[in-house]
BALOBA-1460 file (C-alpha; in Angstrom, 3 decimals):
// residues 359
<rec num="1" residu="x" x="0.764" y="19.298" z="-27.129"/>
<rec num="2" residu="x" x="-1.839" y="19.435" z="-29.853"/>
<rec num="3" residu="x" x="-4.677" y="21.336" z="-29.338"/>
<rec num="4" residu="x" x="-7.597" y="21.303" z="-28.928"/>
<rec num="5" residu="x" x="-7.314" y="18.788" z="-26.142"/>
<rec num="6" residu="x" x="-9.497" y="16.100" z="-25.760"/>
<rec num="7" residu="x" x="-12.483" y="15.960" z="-23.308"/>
<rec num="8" residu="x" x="-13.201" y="13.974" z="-20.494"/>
<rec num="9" residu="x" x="-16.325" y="11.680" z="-20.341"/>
<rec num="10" residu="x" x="-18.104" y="13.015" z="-17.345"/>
<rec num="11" residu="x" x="-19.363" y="9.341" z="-16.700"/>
<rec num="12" residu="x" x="-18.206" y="5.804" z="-17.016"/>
<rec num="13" residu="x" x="-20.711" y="4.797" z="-19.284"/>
<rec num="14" residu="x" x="-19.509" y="7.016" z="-21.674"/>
<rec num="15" residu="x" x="-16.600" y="5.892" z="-24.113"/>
<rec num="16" residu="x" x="-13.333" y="7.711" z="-24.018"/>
<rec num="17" residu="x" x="-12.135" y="10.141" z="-26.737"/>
<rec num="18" residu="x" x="-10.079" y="8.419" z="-28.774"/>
<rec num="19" residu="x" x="-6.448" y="9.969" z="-28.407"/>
<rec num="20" residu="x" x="-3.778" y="10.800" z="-30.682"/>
<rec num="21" residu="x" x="-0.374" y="9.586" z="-30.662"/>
<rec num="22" residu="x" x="1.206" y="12.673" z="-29.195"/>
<rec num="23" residu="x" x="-1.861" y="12.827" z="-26.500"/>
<rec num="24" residu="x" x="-0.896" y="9.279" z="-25.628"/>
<rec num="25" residu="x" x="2.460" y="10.135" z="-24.406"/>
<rec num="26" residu="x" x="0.650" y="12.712" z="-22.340"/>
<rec num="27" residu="x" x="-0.235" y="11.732" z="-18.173"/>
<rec num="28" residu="x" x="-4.118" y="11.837" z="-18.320"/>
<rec num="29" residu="x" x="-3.791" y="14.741" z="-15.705"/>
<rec num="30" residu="x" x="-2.349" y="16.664" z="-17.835"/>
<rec num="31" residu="x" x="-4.145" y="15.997" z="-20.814"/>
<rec num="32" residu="x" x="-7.731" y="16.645" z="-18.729"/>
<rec num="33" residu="x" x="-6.312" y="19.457" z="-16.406"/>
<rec num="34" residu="x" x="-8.280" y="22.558" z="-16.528"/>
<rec num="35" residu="x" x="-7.314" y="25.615" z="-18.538"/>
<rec num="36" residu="x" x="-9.567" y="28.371" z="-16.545"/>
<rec num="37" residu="x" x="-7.620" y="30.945" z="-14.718"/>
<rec num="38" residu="x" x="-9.200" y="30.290" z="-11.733"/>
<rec num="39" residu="x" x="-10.089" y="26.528" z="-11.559"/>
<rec num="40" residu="x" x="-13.021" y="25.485" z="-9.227"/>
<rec num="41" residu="x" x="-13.470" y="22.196" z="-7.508"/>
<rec num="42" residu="x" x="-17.233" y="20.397" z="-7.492"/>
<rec num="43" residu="x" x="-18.686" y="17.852" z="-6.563"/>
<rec num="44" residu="x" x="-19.661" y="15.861" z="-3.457"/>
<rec num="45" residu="x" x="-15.782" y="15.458" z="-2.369"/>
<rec num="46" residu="x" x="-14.978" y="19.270" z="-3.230"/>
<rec num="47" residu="x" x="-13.833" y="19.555" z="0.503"/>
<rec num="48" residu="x" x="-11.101" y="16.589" z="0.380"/>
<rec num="49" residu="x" x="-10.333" y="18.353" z="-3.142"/>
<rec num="50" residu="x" x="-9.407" y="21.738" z="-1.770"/>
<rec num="51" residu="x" x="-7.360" y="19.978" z="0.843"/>
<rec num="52" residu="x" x="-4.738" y="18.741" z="-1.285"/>
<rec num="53" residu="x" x="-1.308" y="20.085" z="-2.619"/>
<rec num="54" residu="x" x="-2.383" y="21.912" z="-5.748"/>
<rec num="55" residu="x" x="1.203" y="23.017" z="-6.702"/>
<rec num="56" residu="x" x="1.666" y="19.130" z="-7.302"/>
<rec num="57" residu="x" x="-1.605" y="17.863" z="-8.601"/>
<rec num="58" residu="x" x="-3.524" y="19.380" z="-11.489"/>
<rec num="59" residu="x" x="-7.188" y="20.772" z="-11.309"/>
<rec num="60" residu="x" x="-9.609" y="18.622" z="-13.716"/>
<rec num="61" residu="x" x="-12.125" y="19.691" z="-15.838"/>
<rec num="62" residu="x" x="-15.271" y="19.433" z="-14.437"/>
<rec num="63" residu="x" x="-15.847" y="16.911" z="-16.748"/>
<rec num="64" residu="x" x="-13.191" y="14.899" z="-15.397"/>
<rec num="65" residu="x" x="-14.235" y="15.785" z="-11.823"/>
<rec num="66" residu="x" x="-17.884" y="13.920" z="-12.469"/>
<rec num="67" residu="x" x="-16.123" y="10.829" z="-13.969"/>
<rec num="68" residu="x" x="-13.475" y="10.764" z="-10.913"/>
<rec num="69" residu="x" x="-16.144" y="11.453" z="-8.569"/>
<rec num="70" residu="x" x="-17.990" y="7.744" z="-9.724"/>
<rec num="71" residu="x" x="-14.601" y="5.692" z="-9.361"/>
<rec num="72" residu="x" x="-13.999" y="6.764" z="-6.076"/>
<rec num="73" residu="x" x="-17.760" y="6.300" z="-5.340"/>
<rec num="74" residu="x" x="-17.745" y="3.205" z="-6.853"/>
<rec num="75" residu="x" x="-14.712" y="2.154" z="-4.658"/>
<rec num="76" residu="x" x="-16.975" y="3.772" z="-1.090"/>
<rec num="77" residu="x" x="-19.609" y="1.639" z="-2.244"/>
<rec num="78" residu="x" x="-17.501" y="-1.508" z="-2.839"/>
<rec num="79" residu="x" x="-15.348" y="-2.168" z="0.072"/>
<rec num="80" residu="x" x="-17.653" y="-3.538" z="2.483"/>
<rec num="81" residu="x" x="-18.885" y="-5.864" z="0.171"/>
<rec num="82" residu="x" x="-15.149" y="-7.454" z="-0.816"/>
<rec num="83" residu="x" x="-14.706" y="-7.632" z="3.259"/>
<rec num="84" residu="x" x="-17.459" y="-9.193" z="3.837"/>
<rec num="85" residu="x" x="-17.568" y="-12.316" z="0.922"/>
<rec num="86" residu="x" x="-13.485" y="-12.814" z="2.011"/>
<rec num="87" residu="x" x="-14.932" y="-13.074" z="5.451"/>
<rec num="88" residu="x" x="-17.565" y="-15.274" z="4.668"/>
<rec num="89" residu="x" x="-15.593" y="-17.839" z="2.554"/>
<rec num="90" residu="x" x="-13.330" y="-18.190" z="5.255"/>
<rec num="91" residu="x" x="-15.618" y="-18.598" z="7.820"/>
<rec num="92" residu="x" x="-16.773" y="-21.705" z="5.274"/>
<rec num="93" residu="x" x="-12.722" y="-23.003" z="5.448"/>
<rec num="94" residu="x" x="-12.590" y="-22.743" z="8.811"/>
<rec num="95" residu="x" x="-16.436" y="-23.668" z="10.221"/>
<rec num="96" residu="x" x="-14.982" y="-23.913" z="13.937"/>
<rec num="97" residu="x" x="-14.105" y="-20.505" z="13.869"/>
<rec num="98" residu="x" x="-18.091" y="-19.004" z="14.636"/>
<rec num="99" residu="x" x="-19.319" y="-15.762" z="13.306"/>
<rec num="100" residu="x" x="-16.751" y="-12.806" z="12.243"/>
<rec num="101" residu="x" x="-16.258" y="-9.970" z="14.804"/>
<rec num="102" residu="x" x="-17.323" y="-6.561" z="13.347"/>
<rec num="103" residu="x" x="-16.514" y="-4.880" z="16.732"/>
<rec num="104" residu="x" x="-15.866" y="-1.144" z="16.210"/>
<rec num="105" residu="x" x="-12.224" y="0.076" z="16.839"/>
<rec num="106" residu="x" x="-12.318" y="3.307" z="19.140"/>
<rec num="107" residu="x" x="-10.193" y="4.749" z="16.649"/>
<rec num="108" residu="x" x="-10.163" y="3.743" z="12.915"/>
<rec num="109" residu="x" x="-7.397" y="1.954" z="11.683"/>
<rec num="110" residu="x" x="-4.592" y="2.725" z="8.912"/>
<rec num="111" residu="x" x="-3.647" y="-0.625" z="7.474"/>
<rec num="112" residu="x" x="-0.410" y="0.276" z="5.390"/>
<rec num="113" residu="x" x="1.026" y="-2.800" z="3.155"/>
<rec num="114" residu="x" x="4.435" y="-2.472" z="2.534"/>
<rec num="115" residu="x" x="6.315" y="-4.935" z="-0.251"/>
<rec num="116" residu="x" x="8.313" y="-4.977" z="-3.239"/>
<rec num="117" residu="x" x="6.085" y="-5.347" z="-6.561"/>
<rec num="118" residu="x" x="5.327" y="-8.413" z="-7.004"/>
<rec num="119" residu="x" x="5.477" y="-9.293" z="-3.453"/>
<rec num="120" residu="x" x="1.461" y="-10.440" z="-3.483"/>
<rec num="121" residu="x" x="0.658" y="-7.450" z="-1.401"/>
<rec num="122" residu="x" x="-3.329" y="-7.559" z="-2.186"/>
<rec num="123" residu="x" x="-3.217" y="-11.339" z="-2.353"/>
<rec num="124" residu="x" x="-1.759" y="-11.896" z="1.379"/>
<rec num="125" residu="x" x="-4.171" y="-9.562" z="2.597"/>
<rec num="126" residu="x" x="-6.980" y="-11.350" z="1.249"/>
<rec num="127" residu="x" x="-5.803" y="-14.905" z="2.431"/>
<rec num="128" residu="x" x="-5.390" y="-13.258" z="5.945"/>
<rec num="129" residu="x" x="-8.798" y="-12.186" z="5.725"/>
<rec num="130" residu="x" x="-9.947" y="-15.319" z="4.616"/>
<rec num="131" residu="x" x="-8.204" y="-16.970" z="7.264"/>
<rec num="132" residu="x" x="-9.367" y="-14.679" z="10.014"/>
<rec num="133" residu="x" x="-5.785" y="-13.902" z="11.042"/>
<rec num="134" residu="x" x="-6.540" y="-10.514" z="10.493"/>
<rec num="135" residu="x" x="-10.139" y="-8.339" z="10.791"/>
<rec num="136" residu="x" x="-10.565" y="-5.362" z="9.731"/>
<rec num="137" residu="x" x="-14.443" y="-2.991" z="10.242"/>
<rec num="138" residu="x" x="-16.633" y="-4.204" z="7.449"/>
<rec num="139" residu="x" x="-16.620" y="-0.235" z="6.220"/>
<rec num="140" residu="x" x="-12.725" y="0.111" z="5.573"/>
<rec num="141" residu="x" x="-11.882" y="1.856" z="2.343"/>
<rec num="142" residu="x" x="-8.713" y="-0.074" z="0.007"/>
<rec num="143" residu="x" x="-7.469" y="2.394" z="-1.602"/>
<rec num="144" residu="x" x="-5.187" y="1.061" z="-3.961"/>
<rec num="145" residu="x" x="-3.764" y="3.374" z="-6.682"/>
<rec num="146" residu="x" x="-3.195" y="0.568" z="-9.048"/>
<rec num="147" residu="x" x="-6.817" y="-0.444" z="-9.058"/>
<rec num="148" residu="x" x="-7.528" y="3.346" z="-9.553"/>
<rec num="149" residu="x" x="-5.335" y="3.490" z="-12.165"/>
<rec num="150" residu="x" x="-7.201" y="0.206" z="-13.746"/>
<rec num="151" residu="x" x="-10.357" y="2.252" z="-13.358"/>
<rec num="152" residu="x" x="-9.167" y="5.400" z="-16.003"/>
<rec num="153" residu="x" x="-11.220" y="4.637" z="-18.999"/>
<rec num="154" residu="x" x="-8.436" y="5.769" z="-21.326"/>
<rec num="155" residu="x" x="-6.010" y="2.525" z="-20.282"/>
<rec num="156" residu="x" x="-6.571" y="0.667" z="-22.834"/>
<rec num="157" residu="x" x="-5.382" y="3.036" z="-25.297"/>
<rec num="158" residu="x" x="-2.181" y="3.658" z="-23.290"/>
<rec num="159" residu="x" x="-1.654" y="-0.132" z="-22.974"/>
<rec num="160" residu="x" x="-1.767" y="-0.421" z="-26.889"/>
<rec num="161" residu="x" x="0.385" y="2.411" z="-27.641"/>
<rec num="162" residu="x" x="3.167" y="1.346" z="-25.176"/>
<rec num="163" residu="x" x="3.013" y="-1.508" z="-22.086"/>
<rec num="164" residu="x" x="6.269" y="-0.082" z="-20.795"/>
<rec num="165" residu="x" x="5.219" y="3.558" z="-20.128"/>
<rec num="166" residu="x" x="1.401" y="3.485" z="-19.568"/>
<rec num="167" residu="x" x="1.305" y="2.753" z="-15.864"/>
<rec num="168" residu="x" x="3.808" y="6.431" z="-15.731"/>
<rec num="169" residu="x" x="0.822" y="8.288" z="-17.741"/>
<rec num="170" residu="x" x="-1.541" y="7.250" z="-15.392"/>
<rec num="171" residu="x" x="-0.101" y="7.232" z="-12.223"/>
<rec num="172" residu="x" x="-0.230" y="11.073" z="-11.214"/>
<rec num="173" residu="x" x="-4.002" y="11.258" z="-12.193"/>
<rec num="174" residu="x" x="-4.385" y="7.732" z="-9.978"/>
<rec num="175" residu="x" x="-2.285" y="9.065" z="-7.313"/>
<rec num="176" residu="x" x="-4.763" y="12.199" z="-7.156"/>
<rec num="177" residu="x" x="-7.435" y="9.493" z="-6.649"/>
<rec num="178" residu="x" x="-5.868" y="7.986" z="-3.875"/>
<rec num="179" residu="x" x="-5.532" y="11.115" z="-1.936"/>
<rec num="180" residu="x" x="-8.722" y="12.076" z="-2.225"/>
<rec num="181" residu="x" x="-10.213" y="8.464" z="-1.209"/>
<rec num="182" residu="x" x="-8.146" y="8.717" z="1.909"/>
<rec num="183" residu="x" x="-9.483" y="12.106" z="2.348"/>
<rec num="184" residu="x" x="-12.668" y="10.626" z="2.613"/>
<rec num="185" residu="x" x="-12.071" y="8.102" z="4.546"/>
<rec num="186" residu="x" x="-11.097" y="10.211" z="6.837"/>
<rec num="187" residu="x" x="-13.934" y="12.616" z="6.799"/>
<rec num="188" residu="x" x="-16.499" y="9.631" z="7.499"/>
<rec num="189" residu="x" x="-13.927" y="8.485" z="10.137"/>
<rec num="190" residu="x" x="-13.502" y="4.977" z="8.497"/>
<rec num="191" residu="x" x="-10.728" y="2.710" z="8.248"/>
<rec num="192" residu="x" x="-8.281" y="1.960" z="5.748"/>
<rec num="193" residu="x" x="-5.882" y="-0.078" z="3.473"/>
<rec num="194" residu="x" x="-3.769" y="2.020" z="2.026"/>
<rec num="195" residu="x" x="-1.476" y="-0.485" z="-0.445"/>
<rec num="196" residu="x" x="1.778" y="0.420" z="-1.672"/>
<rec num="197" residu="x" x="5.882" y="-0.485" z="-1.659"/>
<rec num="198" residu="x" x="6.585" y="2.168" z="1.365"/>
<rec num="199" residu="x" x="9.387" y="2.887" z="0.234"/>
<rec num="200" residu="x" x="9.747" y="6.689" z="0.661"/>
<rec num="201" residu="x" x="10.348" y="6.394" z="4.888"/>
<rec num="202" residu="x" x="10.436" y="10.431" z="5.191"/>
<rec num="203" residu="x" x="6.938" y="10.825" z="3.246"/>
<rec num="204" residu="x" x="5.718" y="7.672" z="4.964"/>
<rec num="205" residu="x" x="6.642" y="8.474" z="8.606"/>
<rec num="206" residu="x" x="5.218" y="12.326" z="7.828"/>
<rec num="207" residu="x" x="1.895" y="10.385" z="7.043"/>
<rec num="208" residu="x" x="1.600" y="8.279" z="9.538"/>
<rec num="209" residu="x" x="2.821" y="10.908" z="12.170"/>
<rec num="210" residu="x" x="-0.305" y="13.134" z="11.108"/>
<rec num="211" residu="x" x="-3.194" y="10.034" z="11.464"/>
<rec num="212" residu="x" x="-2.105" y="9.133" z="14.672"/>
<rec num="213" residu="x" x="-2.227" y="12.874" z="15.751"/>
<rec num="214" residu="x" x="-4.188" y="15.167" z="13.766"/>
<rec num="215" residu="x" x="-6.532" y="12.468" z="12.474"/>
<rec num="216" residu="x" x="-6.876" y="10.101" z="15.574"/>
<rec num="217" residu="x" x="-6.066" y="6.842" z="13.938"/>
<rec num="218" residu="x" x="-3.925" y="3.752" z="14.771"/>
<rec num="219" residu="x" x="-1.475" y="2.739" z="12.364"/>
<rec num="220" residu="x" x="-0.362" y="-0.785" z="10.983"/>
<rec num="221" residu="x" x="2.113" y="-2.093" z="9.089"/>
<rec num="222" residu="x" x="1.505" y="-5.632" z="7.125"/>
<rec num="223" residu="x" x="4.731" y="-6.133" z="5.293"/>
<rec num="224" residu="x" x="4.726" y="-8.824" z="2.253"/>
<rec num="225" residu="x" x="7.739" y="-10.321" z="0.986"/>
<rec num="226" residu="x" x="8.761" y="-12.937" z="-1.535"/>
<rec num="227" residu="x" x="11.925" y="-14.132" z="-3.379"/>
<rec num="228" residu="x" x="13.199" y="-11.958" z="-6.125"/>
<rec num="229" residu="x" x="12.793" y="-14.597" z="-9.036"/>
<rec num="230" residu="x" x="8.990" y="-15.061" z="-7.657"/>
<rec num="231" residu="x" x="8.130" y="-11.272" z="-8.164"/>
<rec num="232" residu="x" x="9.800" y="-11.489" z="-11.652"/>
<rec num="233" residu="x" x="7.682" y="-14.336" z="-12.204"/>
<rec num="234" residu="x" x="4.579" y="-12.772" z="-11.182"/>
<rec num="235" residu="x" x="5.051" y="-9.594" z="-12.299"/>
<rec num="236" residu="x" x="5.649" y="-11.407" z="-15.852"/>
<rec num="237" residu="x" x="2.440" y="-13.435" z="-15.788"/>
<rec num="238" residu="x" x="0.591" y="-10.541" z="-14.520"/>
<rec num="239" residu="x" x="1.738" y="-8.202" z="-17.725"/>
<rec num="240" residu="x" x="0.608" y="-11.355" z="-20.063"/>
<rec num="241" residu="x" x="-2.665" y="-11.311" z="-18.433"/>
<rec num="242" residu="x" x="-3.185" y="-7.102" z="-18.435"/>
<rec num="243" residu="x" x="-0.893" y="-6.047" z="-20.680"/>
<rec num="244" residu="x" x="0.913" y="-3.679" z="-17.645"/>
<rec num="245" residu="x" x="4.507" y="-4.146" z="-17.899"/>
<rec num="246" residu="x" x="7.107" y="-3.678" z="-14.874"/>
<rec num="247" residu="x" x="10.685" y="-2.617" z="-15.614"/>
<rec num="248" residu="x" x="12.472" y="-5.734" z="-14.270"/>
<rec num="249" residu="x" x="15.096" y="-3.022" z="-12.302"/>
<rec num="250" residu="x" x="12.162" y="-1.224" z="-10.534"/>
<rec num="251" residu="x" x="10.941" y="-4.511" z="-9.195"/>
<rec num="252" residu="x" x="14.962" y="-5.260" z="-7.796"/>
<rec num="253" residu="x" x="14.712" y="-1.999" z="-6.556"/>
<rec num="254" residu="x" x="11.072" y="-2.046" z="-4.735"/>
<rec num="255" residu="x" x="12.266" y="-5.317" z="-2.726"/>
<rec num="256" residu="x" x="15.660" y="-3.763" z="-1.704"/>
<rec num="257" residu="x" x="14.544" y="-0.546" z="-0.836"/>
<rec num="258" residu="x" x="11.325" y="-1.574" z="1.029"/>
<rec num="259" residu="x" x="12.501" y="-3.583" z="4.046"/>
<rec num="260" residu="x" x="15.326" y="-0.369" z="4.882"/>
<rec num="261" residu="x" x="12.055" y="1.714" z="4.937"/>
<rec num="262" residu="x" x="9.619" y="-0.863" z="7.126"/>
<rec num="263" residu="x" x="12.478" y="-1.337" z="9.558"/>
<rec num="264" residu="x" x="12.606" y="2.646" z="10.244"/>
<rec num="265" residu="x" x="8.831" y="2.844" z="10.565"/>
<rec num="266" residu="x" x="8.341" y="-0.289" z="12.555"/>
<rec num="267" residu="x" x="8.642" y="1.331" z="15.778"/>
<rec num="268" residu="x" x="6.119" y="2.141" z="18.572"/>
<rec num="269" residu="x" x="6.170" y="5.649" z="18.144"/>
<rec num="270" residu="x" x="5.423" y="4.998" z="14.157"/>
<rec num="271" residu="x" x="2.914" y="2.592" z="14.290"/>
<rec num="272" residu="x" x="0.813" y="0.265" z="16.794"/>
<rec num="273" residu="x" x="1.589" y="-2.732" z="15.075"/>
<rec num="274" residu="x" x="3.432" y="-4.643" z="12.771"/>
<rec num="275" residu="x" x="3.685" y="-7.630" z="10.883"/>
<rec num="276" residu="x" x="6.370" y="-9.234" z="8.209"/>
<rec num="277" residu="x" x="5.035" y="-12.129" z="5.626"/>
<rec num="278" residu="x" x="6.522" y="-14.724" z="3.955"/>
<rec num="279" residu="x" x="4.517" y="-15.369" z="0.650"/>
<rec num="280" residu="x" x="7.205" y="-17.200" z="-1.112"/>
<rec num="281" residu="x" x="4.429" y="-19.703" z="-2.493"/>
<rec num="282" residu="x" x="1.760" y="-19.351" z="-5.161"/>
<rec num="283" residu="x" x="0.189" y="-22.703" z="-3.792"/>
<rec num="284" residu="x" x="0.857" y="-22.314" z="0.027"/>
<rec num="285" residu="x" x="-1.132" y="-19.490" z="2.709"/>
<rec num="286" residu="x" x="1.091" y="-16.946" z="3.560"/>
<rec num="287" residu="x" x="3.167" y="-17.519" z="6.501"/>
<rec num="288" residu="x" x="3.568" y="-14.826" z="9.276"/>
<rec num="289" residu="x" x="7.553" y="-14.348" z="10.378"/>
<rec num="290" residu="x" x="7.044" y="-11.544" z="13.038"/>
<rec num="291" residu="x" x="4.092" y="-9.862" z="15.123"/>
<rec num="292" residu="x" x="4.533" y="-6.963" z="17.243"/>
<rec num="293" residu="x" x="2.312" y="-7.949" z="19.128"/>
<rec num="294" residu="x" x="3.747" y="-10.989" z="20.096"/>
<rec num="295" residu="x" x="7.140" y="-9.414" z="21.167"/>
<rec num="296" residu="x" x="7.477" y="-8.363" z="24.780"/>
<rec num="297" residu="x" x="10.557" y="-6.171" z="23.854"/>
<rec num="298" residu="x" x="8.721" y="-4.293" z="21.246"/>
<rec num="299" residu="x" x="7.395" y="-1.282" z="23.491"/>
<rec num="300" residu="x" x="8.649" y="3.235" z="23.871"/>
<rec num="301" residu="x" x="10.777" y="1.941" z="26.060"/>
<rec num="302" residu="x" x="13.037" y="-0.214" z="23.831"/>
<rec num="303" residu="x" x="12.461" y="2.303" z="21.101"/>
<rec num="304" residu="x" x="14.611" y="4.835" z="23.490"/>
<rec num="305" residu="x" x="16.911" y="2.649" z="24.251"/>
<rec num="306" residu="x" x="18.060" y="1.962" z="20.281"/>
<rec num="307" residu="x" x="16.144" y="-1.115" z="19.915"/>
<rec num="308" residu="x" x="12.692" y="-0.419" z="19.257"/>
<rec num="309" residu="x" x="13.533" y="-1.057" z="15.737"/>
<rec num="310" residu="x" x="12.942" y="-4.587" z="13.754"/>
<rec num="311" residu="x" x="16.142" y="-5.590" z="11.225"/>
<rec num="312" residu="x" x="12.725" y="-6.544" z="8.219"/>
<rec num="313" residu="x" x="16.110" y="-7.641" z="5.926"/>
<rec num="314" residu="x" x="17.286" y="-9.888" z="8.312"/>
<rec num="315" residu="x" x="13.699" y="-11.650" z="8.387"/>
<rec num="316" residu="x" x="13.717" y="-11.884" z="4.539"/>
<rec num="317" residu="x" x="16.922" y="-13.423" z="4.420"/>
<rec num="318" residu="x" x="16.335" y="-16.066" z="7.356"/>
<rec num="319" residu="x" x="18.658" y="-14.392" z="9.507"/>
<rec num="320" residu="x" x="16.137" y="-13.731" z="12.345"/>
<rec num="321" residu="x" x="13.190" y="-15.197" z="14.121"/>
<rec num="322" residu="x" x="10.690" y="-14.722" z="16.329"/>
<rec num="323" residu="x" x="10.074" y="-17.414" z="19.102"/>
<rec num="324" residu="x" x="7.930" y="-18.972" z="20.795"/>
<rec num="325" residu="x" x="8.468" y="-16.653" z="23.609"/>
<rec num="326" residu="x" x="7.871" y="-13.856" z="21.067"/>
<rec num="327" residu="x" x="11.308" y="-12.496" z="20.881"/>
<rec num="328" residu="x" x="13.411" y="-11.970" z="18.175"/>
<rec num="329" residu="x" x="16.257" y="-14.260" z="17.463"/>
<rec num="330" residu="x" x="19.382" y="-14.956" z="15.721"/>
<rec num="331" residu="x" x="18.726" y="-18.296" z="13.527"/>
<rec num="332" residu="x" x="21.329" y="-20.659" z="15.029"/>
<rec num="333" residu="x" x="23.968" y="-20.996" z="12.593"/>
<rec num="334" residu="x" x="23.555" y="-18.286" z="10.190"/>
<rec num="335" residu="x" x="26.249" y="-15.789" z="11.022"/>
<rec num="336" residu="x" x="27.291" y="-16.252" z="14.499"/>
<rec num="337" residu="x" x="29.238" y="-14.332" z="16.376"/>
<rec num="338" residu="x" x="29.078" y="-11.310" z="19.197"/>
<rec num="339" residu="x" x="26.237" y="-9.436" z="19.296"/>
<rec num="340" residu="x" x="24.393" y="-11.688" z="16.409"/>
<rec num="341" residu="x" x="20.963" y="-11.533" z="18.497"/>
<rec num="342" residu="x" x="21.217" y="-7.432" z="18.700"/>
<rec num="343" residu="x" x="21.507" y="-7.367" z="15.064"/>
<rec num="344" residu="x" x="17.981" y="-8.519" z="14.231"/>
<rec num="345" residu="x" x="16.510" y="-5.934" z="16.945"/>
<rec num="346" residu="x" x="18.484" y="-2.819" z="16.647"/>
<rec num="347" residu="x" x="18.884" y="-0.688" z="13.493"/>
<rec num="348" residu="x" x="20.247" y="2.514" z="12.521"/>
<rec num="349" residu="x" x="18.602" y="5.193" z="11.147"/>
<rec num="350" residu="x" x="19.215" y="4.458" z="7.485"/>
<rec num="351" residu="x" x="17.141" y="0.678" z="8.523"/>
<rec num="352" residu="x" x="20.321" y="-1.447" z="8.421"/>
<rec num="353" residu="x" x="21.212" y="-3.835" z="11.314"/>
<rec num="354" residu="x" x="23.448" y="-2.243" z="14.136"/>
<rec num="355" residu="x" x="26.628" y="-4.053" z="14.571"/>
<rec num="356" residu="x" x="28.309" y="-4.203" z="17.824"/>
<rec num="357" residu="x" x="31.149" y="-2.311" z="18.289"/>
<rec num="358" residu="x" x="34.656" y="-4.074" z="18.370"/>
<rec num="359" residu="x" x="36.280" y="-4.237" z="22.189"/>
């Protein structure tokens, strides 16, 4: 690293520093961490700061602390505003439908997307909105560490220097960000989206385990997926437009890796609801393939008896249903045999279907 290193802008209105071509193969946590001995955190969200893992994350400059203190600011401020115009448009498509319900929840909500990239994550969740299929408190927080990441005034520089590594320099800065959003959230006892793959089940189910708890928060999964040629589509056409690129292999991996994960969390004593969706279509509303909600078998007591779990894979592939009756089915045709129906309920602990034991 070259020294001196750069410093922050304490503001957004301020232009970045203009970086060097070693400092741009630097993560912007690194390049703004603090060099004091003993590192303070300021600021209004000081408290969520001092909460955090500090042998993982790196202490800004206080510089850097002002500037990150106006993005996530900027993202309090925001929310109920995005909620409320995806509300109203859809209360224009649908007229019939009468006035959105802003009821308060008793306890907030944790809204966790799960998907491969390129799945549409953000989009579905919108269109659902839209559609009043699913209402969230007009105060929830989306904390979404790519549009954190979009939010680092240096990006730009990153982007132009190299498309295939800048979303890696700016991630562990961005994921700092999205900790201490949520940590906010929390603290004013507001709900939230909190987007991602979910693909790491043991860091996931850790999470989850401690809002429900220690936080006093329902949980939710809302899981997105799509074929694999669409999210190398759209992930394409999205790096033409911003100039982010996505390894190709990451994006296989993300959609293989994600359903193994949501069919280990999608339990009862995991979440209080779930839901899979088919976005296959750029031009088409999402389409909803499961709801927990709608499934009379989907209770603790299942869950003890091996078959609380949902087989997610066996959804994206067509395998299962659900009904009209709510339960989940085999689709007739599509590999029959003893058993078949089991296989889309029950899973094993690494999220695969359970297969019936030969007699």
């Amino acid at each position: 690293m070259t020294y001196p290193l750069p410093t922050s802008p304490s503001s957004l209105s301020e232009p970045p520093p203009q970086l060097t071509a070693e400092q741009l193969k630097t993560p912007t946590s690194i390049l703004y961490a603090s060099t004091s001995p003993n590192p303070h955190h300021y600021g209004p969200f000081a408290h969520e700061r001092a909460q955090l893992d500090w042998s993982y994350h790196k202490i800004p400059t206080k510089e850097r602390h002002q500037l990150q203190d106006e993005i996530i600011e900027a993202v309090l401020r925001k929310v109920s505003r995005e909620v409320i115009d995806c509300e109203t448009r859809g209360k224009e498509s649908h007229p019939d439908r009468g006035t959105p319900d802003y009821t308060k929840r008793d306890r907030p909500l944790a809204l966790f997307t799960a998907g491969g990239m390129g799945a549409g994550k953000g989009h579905t969740l919108k269109e659902l909105l839209r559609a009043g299929t699913i209402r969230l408190p007009k105060d929830f927080v989306w904390v979404d560490p790519d549009a954190l990441a979009r939010s680092l005034p240096e990006r730009e520089q990153y982007l132009r220097a190299d498309p295939t590594t800048a979303s890696k320099m700016l991630h562990p800065e961005a994921s700092l960000l999205q900790e201490i959003l949520s940590g906010v959230a929390k603290t004013q006892r507001r709900s939230l989206v909190i987007d991602g793959s979910l693909s790491d089940c043991g860091w996931f189910g850790k999470l989850m385990k401690r809002y429900r708890e220690e936080d006093g928060y329902d949980c939710e999964i809302l899981f997105v997926s799509a074929p694999e040629e669409k999210m190398l589509e759209r992930a394409a056409r999205r790096a033409k437009i911003t100039g982010r690129y996505t390894d190709p292999q990451s994006i296989r991996y993300s959609r293989l890796k994600s359903p193994e994960c949501v069919s280990r969390l999608s339990t009862p004593s995991h979440v209080s609801r779930v839901r899979f969706i088919n976005n296959d279509s750029d031009h088409a509303a999402p389409q909803i393939m499961y709801d927990s909600a709608r499934d009379p078998d989907w209770n603790e007591q299942e869950e003890e008896l091996g078959r609380g779990k949902v087989d997610v894979k066996g959804f994206v592939e067509g395998r299962c249903l659900q009904g009209e009756d709510g339960k989940v089915k085999r689709v007739p045709g599509v590999e029959e045999g003893d058993g078949a129906e089991e296989d889309c309920k029950s899973c094993d602990e690494d999220g695969t279907p359970r297969r019936k034991a030969a007699m």
